[in-house]
VMD Tcl script that draws the C-alpha trace (Angstrom):
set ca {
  {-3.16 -7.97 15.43}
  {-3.29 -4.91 17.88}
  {0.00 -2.75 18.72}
  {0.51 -1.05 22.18}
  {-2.08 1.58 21.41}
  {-4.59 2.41 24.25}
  {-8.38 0.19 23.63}
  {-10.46 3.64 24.79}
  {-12.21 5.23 21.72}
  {-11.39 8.69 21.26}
  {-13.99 11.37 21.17}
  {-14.84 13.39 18.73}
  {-13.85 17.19 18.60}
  {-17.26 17.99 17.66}
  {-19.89 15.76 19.28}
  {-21.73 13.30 16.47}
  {-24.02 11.49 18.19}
  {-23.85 7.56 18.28}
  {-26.29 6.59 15.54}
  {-28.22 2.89 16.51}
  {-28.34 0.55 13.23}
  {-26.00 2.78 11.20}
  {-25.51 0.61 8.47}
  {-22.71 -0.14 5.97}
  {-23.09 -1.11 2.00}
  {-20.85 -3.17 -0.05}
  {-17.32 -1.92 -1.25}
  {-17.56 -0.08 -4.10}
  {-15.52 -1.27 -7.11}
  {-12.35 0.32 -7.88}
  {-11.98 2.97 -10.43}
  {-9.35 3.41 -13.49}
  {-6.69 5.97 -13.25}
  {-8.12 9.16 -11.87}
  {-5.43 11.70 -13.41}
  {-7.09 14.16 -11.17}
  {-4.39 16.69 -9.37}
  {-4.53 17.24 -5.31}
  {-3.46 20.00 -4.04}
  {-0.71 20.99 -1.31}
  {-2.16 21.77 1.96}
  {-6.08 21.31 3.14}
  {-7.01 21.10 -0.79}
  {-8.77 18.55 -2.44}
  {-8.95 16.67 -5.71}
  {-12.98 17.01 -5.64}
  {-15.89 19.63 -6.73}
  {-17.84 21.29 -3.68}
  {-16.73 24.08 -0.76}
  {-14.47 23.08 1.99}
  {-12.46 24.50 4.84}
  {-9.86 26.43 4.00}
  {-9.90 25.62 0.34}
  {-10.30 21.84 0.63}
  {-13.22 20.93 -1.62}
  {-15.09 17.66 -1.38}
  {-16.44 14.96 -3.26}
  {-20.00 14.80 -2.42}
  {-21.93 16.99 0.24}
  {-21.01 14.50 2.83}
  {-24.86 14.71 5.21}
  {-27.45 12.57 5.04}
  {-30.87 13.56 7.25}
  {-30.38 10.51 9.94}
  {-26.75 11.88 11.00}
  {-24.07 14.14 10.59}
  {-20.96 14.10 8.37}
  {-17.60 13.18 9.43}
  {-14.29 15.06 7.47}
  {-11.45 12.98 6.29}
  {-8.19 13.82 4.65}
  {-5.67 12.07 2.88}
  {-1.88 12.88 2.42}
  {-0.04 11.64 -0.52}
  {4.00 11.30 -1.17}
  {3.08 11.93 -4.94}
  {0.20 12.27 -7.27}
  {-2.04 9.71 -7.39}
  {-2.32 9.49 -11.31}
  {1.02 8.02 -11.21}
  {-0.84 4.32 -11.38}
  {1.44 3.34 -7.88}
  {1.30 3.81 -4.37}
  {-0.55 7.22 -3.85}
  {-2.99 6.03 -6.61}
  {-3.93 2.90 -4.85}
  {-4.59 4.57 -1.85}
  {-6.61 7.07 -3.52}
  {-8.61 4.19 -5.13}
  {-9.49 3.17 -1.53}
  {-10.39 6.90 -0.93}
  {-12.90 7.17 -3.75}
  {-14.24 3.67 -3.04}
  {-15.20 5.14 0.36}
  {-16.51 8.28 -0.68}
  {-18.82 6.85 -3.19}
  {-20.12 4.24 -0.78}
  {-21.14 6.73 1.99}
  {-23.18 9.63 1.86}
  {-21.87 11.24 4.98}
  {-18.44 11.30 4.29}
  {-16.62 14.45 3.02}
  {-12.92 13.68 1.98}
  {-9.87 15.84 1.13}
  {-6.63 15.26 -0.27}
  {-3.33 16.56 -0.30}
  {-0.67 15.43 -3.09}
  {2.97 15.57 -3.66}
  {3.49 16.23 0.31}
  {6.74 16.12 0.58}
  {8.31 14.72 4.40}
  {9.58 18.23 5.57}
  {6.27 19.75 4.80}
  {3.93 17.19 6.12}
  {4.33 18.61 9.60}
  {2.28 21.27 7.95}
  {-0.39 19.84 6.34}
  {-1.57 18.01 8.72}
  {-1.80 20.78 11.16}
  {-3.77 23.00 8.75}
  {-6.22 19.73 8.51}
  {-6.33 19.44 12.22}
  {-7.32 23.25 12.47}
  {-9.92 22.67 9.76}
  {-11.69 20.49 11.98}
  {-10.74 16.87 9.84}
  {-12.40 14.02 12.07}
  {-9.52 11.66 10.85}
  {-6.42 12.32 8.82}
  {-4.45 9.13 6.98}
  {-1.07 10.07 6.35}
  {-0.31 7.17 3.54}
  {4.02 6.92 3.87}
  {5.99 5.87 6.16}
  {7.90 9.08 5.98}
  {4.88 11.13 7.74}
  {5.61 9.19 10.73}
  {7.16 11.35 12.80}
  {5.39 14.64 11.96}
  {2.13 13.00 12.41}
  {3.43 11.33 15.53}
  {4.20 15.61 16.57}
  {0.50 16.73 15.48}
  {-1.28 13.68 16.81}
  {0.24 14.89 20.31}
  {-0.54 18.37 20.75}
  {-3.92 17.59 19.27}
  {-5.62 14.76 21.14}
  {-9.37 15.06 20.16}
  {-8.17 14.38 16.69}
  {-8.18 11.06 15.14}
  {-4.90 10.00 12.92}
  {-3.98 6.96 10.70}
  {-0.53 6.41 9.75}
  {0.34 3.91 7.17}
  {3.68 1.21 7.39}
  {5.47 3.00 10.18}
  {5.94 1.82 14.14}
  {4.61 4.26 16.04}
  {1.06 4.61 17.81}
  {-0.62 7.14 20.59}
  {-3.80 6.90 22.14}
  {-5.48 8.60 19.49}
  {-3.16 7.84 16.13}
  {-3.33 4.52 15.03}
  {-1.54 2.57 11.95}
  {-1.99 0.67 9.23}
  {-0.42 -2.07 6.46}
  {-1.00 -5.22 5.18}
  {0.87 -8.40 4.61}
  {1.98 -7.09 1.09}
  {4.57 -9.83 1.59}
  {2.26 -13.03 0.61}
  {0.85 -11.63 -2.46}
  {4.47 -11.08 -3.25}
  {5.51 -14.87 -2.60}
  {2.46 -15.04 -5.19}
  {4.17 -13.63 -7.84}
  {7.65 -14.65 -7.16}
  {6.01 -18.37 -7.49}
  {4.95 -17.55 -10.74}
  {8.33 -15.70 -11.76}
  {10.74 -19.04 -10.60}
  {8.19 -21.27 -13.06}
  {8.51 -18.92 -16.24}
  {12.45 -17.76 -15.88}
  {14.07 -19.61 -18.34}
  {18.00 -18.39 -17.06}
  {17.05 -18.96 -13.36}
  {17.41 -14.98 -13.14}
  {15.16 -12.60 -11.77}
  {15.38 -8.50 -11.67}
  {13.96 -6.37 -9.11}
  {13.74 -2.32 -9.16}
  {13.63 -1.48 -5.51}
  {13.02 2.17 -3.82}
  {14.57 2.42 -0.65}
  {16.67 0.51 1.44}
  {13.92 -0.15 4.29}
  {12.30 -3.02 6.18}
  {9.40 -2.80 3.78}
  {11.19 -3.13 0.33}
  {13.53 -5.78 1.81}
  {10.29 -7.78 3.06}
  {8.67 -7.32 -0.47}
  {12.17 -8.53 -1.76}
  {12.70 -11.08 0.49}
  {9.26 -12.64 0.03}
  {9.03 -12.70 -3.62}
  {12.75 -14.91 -3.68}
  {10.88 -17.29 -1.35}
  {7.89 -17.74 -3.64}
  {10.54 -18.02 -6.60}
  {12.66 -20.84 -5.05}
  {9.88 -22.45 -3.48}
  {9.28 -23.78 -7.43}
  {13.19 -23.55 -8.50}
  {15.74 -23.63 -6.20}
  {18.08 -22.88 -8.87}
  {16.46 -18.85 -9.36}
  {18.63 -15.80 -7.66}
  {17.19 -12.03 -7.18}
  {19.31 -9.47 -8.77}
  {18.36 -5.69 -6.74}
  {18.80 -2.48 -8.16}
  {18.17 0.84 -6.21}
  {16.96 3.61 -7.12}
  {16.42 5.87 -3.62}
  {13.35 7.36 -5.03}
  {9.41 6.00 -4.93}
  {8.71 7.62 -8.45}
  {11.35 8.25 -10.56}
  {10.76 6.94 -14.37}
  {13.78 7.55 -15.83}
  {15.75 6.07 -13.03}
  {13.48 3.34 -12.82}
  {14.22 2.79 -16.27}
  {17.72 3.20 -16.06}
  {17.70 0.38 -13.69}
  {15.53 -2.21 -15.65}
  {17.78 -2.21 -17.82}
  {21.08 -2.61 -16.53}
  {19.17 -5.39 -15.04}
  {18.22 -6.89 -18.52}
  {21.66 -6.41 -19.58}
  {22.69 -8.67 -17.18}
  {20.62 -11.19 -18.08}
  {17.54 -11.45 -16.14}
  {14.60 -12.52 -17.91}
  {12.14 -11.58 -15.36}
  {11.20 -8.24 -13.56}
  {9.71 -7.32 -10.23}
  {9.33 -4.11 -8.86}
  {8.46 -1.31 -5.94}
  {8.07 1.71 -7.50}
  {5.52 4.15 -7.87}
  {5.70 3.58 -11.92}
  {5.20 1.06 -14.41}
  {8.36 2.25 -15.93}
  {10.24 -1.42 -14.82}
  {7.17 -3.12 -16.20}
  {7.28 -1.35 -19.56}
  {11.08 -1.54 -20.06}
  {10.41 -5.31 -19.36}
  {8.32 -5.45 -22.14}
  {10.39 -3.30 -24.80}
  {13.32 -6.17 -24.00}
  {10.73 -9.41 -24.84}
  {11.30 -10.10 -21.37}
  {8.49 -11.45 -18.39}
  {7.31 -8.48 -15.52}
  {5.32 -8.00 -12.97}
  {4.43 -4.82 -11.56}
  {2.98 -3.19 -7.93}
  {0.28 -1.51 -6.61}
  {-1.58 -1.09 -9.72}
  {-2.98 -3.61 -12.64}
  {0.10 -3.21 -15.25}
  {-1.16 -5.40 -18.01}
  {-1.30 -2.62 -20.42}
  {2.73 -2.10 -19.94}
  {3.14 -5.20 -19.65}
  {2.48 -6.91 -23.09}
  {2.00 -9.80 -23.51}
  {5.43 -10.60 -20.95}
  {3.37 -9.53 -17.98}
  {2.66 -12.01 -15.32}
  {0.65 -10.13 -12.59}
  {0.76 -7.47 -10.23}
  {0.79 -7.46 -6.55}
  {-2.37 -5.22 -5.39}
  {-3.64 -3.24 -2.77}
  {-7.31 -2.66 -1.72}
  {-7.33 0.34 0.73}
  {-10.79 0.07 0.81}
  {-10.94 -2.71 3.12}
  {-8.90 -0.81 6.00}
  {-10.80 2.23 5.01}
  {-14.32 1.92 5.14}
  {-14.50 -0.16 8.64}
  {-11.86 3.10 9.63}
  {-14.40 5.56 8.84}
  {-17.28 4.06 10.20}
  {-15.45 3.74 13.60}
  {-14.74 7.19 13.39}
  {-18.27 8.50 12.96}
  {-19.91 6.07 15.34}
  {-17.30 6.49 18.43}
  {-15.62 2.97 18.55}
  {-12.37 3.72 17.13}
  {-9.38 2.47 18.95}
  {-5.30 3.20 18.37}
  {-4.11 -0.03 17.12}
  {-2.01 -1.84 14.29}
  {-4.36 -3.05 11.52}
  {-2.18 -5.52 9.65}
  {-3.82 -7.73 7.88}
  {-3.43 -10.40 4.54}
  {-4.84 -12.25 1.86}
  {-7.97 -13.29 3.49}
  {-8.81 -10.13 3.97}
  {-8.98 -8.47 1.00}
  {-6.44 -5.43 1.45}
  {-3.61 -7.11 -0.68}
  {-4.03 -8.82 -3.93}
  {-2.41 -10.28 -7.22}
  {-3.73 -8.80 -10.36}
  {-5.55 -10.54 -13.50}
  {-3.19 -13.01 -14.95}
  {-1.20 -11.84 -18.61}
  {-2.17 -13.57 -21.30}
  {0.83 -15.87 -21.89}
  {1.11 -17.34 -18.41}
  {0.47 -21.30 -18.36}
  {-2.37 -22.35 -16.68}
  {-0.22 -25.23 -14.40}
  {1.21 -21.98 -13.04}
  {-2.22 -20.32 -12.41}
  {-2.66 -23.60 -10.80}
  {0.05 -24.10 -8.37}
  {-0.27 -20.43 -7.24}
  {-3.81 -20.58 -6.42}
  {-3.52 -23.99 -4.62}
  {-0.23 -21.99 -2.50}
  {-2.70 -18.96 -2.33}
  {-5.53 -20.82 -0.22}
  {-3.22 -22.66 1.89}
  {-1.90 -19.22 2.86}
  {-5.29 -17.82 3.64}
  {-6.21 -21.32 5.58}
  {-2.94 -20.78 7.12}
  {-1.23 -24.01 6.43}
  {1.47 -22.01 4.38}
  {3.70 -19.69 6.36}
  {6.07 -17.40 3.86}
  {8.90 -16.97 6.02}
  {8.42 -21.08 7.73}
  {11.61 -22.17 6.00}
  {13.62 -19.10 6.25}
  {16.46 -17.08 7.81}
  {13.19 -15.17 9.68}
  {11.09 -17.48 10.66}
  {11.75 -17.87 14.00}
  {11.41 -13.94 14.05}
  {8.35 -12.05 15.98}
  {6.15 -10.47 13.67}
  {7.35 -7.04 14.87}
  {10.94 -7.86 13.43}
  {9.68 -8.85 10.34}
  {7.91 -5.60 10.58}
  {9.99 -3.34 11.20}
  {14.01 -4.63 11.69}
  {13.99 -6.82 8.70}
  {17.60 -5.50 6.56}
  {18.83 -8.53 5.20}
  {18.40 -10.79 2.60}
  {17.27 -14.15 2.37}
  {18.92 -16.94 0.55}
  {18.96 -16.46 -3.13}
  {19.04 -12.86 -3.09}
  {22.21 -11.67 -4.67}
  {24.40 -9.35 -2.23}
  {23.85 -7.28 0.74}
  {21.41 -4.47 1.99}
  {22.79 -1.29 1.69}
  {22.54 1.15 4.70}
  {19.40 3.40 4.24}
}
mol new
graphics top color blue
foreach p $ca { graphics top sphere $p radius 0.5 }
foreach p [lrange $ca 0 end-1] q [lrange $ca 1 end] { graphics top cylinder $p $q radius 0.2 }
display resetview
């Protein structure tokens, strides 16, 4: 699916020549937690000498081609097991699998000062920067302007110029995954979710896993709780539970924690978590997590980079793909529900399942879905709040 961005590649700031037969190897595996702390501007969570005080990961040259220099911003640490570290995952999947890459990362960026960051990457001569929230939008949008022999990547937001492109997947189906599985094991037809923020994003995520839920039990209604934070345990935790004191006896999440997925557990109640495998929080109440591979979107990003194809466009891809997942299942869910997911799970990568198909949205364009979606579907238990 390509956006409005322009089809010319963008050249490089320094000239890399246009290798013939450069060749690609297979995705490396992803990694456990890393626990390893980035820094806040230019740095790096890697050994080595880079500019301006960003280090990197391996030495990045190989003797049929020069390197290329790519940088990361993160909204939080990426030991957190959530969102910054599944991106980071991607990162070190990439690094390990080429020899000429040298990356960098920044951590715990916060919105106001990402304007910043990136501009000390672009004036370190980064090939490519991926800012990794949709909060960097705009500031990236700012940089990406004044600096046009600069490649940038910005992930979930709207906005595209001829040389910043950006980047998501459909998140939403491995969600109707789970929620399949959820509206099969709830035994009070009532399911908990610990949301972030108020945005088109969550609501999709929300929105999608009550269709995968009802899809199996029409009876099953979505209970929200917000918590206006990405990665806030004790909030997080504060919200599980008024959640289980309600009633619920399953909970979802989109946090940057497994704190949801452990309170889950400490009530005897079913979970599943997000962006990271959560089994260990989980006990044995934990269903399955929905997953991202950054990996996919990164290594083919990269490559374009360093050989002079790159274009500005919208990668947003799905299951088929690779990018978004479901996790292992937990050791007490039923196989006839490992069955009936997997049979919904190919028809959605054949296509002959749409998530939204019987929905409020699904005579919506994509780009709605994408970006204007702000209410709920049926099922889901009062309004969306303004963000």
């Amino acid at each position: 699916m390509t956006d409005s961005g322009s089809d010319t590649p963008v050249s490089r700031r320094t000239a890399i020549k246009v290798l013939g037969g450069v060749g690609t190897t297979g995705l490396a595996g992803l990694a456990g937690c890393s626990g390893e702390e980035g820094t806040d501007g230019g740095g790096s969570d890697g050994d080595g000498g880079g500019a301006d005080g960003a280090s990197t990961d391996n030495t990045g040259t190989t003797s049929s081609g020069e390197s290329i220099k790519a940088a990361w911003l993160y909204i939080s640490e990426p030991g957190d097991l959530g969102w910054s570290w599944a991106h980071d995952q991607g990162r070190k999947a990439v690094d390990e699998t080429f020899d000429w890459l040298e990356t960098a990362t920044s951590a715990d960026v916060t919105p106001s000062d990402a304007e910043r960051v990136l501009r000390e990457y672009t004036q370190n001569d980064y090939d490519v920067v991926f800012g990794t929230t949709f909060e960097y939008m705009d500031p990236m949008a700012n940089i990406a302007e004044k600096n046009p022999d600069v490649i940038y990547e910005h992930c979930s937001g709207y906005e595209t110029r001829e040389n910043m492109g950006r980047y998501f997947g459909r998140m939403y189906q491995a969600r109707y995954l789970a929620g399949m599985a959820a509206g099969t094991m709830t035994e009070e037809d009532a399911l908990g979710y610990v949301a972030a923020f108020p945005i088109p994003e969550v609501v999709r995520g929300i929105n999608a896993f009550t269709l995968g839920a009802r899809s199996v039990n029409d009876q099953v209604t979505t209970t929200v709780r917000w918590t206006n934070t990405w990665y806030d345990p004790t909030a997080e935790q504060e919200a599980a539970q008024s959640l289980i004191d309600e009633g619920v006896d399953v909970m979802a999440q989109h946090q940057d924690s497994p704190s949801a997925v452990r309170t889950a557990n400490e009530a005897g109640i079913w979970s599943t978590g997000y962006d990271a495998p959560m089994g260990e929080f989980g006990g044995d109440g934990y269903i399955t997590s929905p997953l991202w591979h950054w990996e996919v979107f990164y290594e083919p990003t990269v490559t374009a980079v360093r050989d002079g194809s790159w274009t500005s466009d919208f990668y947003y891809e799905g299951l088929e793909s690779g990018i978004v997942d479901i996790d292992e299942w937990g050791p007490e869910v039923p196989q006839d529900v490992k069955d009936e997911v997997s049979a919904a799970r190919s028809d959605i990568e054949s296509g002959d399942l749409d998530v939204w198909a019987d929905s409020k949205f699904a005579d919506e364009s994509e780009t709605f879905r994408f970006q204007e979606m702000a209410s709920y579907v049926e099922g889901v238990e009062g309004s969306v709040p303004e963000s």
